[in-house]
C-alpha positions in Angstrom: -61.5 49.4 26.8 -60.5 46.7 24.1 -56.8 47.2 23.1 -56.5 47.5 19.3 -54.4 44.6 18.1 -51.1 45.9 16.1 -48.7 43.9 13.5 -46.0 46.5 11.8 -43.6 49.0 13.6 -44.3 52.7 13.5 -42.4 52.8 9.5 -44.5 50.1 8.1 -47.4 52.1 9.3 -46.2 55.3 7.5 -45.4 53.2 4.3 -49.2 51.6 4.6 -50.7 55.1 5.0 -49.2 56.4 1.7 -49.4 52.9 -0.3 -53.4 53.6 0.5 -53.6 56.6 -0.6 -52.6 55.7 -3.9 -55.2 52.5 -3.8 -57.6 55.0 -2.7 -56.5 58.4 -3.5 -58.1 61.8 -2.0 -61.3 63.0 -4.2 -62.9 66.2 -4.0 -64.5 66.3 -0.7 -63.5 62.6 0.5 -60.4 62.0 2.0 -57.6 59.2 1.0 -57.4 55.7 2.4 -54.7 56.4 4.2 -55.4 59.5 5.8 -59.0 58.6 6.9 -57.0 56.0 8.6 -58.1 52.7 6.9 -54.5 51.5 7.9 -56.1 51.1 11.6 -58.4 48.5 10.3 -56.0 47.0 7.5 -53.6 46.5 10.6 -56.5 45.3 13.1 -58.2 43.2 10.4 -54.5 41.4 9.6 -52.5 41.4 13.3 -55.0 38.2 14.2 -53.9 36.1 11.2 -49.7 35.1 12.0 -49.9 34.2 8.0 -51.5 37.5 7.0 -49.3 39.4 9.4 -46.2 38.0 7.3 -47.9 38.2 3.8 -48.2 41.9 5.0 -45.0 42.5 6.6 -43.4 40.8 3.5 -45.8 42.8 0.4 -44.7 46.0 2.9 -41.1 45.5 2.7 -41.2 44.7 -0.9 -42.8 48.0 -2.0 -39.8 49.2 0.2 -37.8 48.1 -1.3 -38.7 48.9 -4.9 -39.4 52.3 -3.9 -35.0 52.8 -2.8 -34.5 51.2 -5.9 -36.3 53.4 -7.8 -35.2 56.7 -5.8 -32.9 56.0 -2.7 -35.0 58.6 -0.6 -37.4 56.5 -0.6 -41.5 55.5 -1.2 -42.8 58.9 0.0 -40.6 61.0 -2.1 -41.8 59.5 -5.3 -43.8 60.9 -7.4 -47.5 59.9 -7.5 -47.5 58.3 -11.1 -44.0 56.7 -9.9 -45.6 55.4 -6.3 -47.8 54.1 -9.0 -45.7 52.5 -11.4 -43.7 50.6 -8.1 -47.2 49.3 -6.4 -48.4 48.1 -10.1 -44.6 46.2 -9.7 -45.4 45.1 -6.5 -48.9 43.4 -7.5 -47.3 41.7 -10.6 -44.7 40.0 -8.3 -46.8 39.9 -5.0 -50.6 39.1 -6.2 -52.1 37.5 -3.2 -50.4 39.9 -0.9 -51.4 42.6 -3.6 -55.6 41.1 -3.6 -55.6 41.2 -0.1 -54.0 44.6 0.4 -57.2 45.9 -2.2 -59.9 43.7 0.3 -58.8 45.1 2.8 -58.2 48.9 2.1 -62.0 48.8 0.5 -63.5 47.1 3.7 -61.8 49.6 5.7 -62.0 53.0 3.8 -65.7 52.4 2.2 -67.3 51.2 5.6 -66.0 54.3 7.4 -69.1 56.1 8.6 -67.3 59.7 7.3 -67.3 58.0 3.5 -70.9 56.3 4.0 -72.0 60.0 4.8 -70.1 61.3 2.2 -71.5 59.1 -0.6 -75.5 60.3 0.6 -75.6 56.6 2.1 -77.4 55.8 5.3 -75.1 53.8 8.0 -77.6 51.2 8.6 -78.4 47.4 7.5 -80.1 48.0 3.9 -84.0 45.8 5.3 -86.2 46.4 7.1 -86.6 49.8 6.6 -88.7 50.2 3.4 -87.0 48.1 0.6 -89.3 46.0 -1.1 -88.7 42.5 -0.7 -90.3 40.1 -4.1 -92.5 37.7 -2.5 -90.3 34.2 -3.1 -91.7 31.0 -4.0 -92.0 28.8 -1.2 -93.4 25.9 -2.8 -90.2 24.0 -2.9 -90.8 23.9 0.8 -93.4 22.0 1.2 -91.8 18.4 1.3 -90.3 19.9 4.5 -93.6 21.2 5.8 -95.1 17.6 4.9 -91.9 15.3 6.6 -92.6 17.8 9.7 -90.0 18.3 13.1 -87.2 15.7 12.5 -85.5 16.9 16.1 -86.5 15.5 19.5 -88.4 17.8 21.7 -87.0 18.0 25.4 -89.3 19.1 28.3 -88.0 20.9 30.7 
């Protein structure tokens, strides 16, 4: 069993999993970001990078910040449209930790297999089975065809 790679303590986690589910809130039937567990992925997908582990680390304890300043309890006690207004805050100040943050909650949330089922998609690579494909021009080939094998071929 492969061990899933980890970057952020146990309260970075918990601020993740409620900074996602404002990115991608809960919708009728589908769930949050953050309580479908996109954070798993975010974390996974960001623990391998030493530079994106600190952008992360870093945009974390920013919205941390401005979420004490705003109400000492705390992110997770603000309201929604406040959570909002701090993360909107956060982006202005921290865009490339902000843009990655995005990427990475939308890779994570939308190629869940729960959300792909949820959205009447099949979990499968979109050829061969029964798109149409336009026939291509290949003519612009055909200098290649003419030049023929420019490699060396080895018998073994």
């Amino acid at each position: 069993m492969k061990a899933r790679k980890t970057a952020f303590t146990d309260g970075q986690r918990e601020l993740l999993t409620q900074v996602l589910d404002r990115i991608v809130p809960s919708d009728g039937g589908l769930l949050g970001a953050g309580e479908l567990g996109a954070g798993e992925y975010v974390e996974s997908a960001v623990a391998g990078s030493p530079p994106q582990t600190r952008l992360f680390i870093d945009g974390l304890a920013q919205i941390a910040i401005a979420g004490h300043e705003s109400q000492s309890a705390g992110f997770a006690d603000l309201s929604d449209e406040r959570k909002d207004e701090v993360l909107r805050a956060v982006e202005s100040a921290e865009p490339e930790f902000f843009e990655e943050l995005v990427r990475h909650t939308y890779i994570g949330y939308y190629s869940d297999l729960r959300v792909v089922a949820a959205l009447g998609l099949e979990a499968r690579p979109p050829h061969p089975l029964g798109y149409e494909m336009e026939p291509g021009d290949l003519s612009a080939l055909e200098n290649v065809r003419k030049r023929g094998p420019i490699y060396r071929e080895v018998k073994t």
